[in-house]
Every structure is written in C-alpha cells, then in structure tokens.
C-alpha angles and dihedrals in degrees: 000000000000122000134168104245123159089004090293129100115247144185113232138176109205111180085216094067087072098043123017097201077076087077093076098047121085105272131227122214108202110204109194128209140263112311090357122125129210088267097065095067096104115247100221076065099046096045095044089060086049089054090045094065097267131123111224131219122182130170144180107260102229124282087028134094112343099330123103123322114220093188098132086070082075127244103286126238091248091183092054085036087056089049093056096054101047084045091046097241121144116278114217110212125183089232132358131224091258079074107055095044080058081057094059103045084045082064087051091059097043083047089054087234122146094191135011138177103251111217115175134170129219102317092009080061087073105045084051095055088046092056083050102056089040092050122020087166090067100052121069093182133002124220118193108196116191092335149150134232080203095231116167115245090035108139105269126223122292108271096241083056096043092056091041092052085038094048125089130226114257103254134352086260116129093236091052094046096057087037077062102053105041083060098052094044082054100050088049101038139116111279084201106054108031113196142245102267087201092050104038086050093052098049093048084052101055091052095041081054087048096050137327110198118172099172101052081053093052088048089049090054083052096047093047084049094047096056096086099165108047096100091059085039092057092077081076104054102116101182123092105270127197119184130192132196139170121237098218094046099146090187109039099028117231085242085064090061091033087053091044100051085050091054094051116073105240103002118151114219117218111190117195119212111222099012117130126176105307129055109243118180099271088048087051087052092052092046110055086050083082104020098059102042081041091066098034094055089048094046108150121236093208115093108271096201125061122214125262 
C-alpha cells in the first residue's frame, strides 16, 4: 500500500495490514539493496519472522519500485561520478542516504511503531546503519546483512562483478532485461547454495513485471558513494547491532563485514561459508538461525506501537 511518509510517497508491505493482532508484536523493518525492490525479500524469509513471533514491514527504498520517482534529478554520469569518488572529490547525489534512512523512520510513524529491529541488506545495510546512528531511541537492534561501513581502502568487487553490475541489458525489451539480470544474480551469488534457475527466473521476472527502473538504480550508486563519513560515525551506534556477512561474497567482500561489525561497539560477526551477495533458500536458512534468537534475546521491554 501507498502511504505519505518524509514528505515522499512509498510503497510499503506491513504484515499488519493482513492481520491487525501483528501490531502488538516487535516489529521488523526490512530495508532492501540497491536497485531491489520490497518483493524481492524472499518469502520464505518474510513468512518464517511472522511465525517467529515478528511483524514485518517492507517497503520500496525511493526511486525504486512504486515509491516515489526522483527522474526529474536527471540520469547521473556514473562513470564521472565514479572518478570523483576514487579521486576524493564530492559526489553530488540527488538524495543521500540520510535521506533515505529519513525515509525509513518516516514508515515507522506512519506505522504507528515506536521501535522496531532494523534489518537491511547491502545497500539497505546502510541505510540501516544510518537509522541507527539518527534515532537510537527507534531500533531496538540493528542487522547489517552483506554490507559495507564504507569505509575507503575496503577490498572492491571482483572485476568480472564490477563490469556485470556496470553493464546494461541489450535492449529495453522485457526478454533482454531478465536475460540481465540472471545473469547478474549468477555472477554475485552464493557459490554454496546455487539457486533454483526456474525459480530465480521466475522471481526476476515478477519484479521486472512490477517496475524496472534503471535510473533510480543509477541515483542510489551516487548517493552510497556520496556518504563519506559513516564508517567514523559507526563508534556511536548504541543499539545492539548483528551483522552478517558471507564469506564468499564476490560483490561486497567478506573484509568489508568483518570491518563493519569491528567499528560498531558490540557488534557479533556471523560469517556464512559459502554465501555470496543474494539470499537463496539454504542462505535464508542460515540466516534466520541467528537472526531470529538475535532479536529475540534483545526484545525490548518498552512498548513498540504508539497509540492512534
């Protein structure tokens, strides 16, 4: 459903919707990665935190799926963009991540929730760092899924990686697109759990269907570029704070978790043989065996929805 949160329009799933007893339970807000939008959360995953007690809220990050588009701040020059940063020039996003971490906390009002579990992904990693870091007071915990502090000198992707996540589909047509993208999802996937082709086809498929919008990926690589000083910023995080990280992540190297869950005060480090950068059926498995105890051990005793 839609709702008018930070000013912006977004596209959010709140389990509560469905059923309204999931306002009393903790809530979970899902923050999805770069380009990705709220259906790609696998449901397996999604379902298995709603049996374990959770409501879930996901929502479509801006300029992605059907939140807001911000279009008319132009496609970016990815490649000059990419010069800047490397020469440690400014980069000039349309929006920040700062942003987009308003964003978020702008779902939990609308949602009515006090405090929430932040759980992100890749980019939504960082977002979720970023919540983390602008209200304390909202997250009960923080989970930091194949992500990055951002810190400069971390190992980059492999080069193969780099020019498949860098390289455009042959044509706009439907076919070509999903071609893309297979493709991508196989280059950066886990070597350790390969996935169902079928069903990775069909999901791409179904989202591509939803929305495919290239450009709103393109202004979300300037806007993780742009956010310079989160790594010194991570010694303040005060919430307790899991990360997670494949060993075998070909996109986001395993140094870069390793370095996240050392910056934050507190942090535990689970480091997943085998898991690359998605999340198939045996890594969401893996997964929820310390996702799930994590938040339950960290439950807060403070009331996590607001009155109407």
């Amino acid at each position: 459903m839609k709702i008018r949160a930070n000013n912006i329009d977004i596209e959010i799933e709140d389990s509560a919707s469905h059923d309204p007893t999931h306002t009393q339970r903790p809530a979970v807000l899902m923050l999805m990665g770069l380009g990705m939008q709220l259906v790609t959360w696998p449901p397996a995953m999604v379902q298995a935190l709603q049996e374990a007690g959770f409501r879930t809220i996901r929502m479509d990050n801006r300029d992605i799926g059907l939140s807001q588009s911000f279009d008319h701040a132009g496609k970016p020059h990815l490649i000059w963009e990419s010069v800047k940063y490397r020469v440690g020039m400014a980069n000039k996003p349309a929006y920040t991540l700062h942003d987009m971490a308003a964003d978020a906390l702008g779902v939990l009002d609308v949602c009515q929730v006090q405090r929430a579990h932040v759980v992100g992904v890749s980019m939504g990693g960082m977002i979720a760092q970023r919540v983390a870091l602008a209200a304390p007071q909202r997250a009960i915990s923080l989970t930091s899924i194949m992500s990055s502090s951002g810190a400069r000198g971390l190992p980059e992707a492999h080069p193969n990686v780099m020019r498949a996540l860098m390289s455009r589909p042959a044509s706009a047509a439907q076919d070509a697109v999903l071609n893309h993208y297979i493709h991508l999802f196989k280059v950066i996937g886990s070597p350790g759990f390969p996935p169902n082709e079928q069903l990775l086809r069909e999901r791409i498929g179904a989202g591509i269907a939803r929305s495919w919008r290239p450009q709103g990926t393109q202004r979300q690589m300037v806007a993780i570029a742009a956010d310079r000083s989160r790594a010194q910023e991570l010694s303040r995080v005060q919430v307790p704070t899991l990360v997670i990280h494949g060993k075998d992540d070909p996109l986001v190297p395993f140094a870069c978790g390793q370095d996240t869950a050392r910056r934050i005060p507190g942090a535990r480090l689970v480091a997943i043989d085998g898991m690359g950068h998605d999340l198939p059926p045996g890594v969401v498995t893996r997964v929820l065996q310390d996702l799930v105890p994590f938040m339950n051990t960290h439950a807060a005793s403070a009331p996590q929805h607001e009155p109407a």
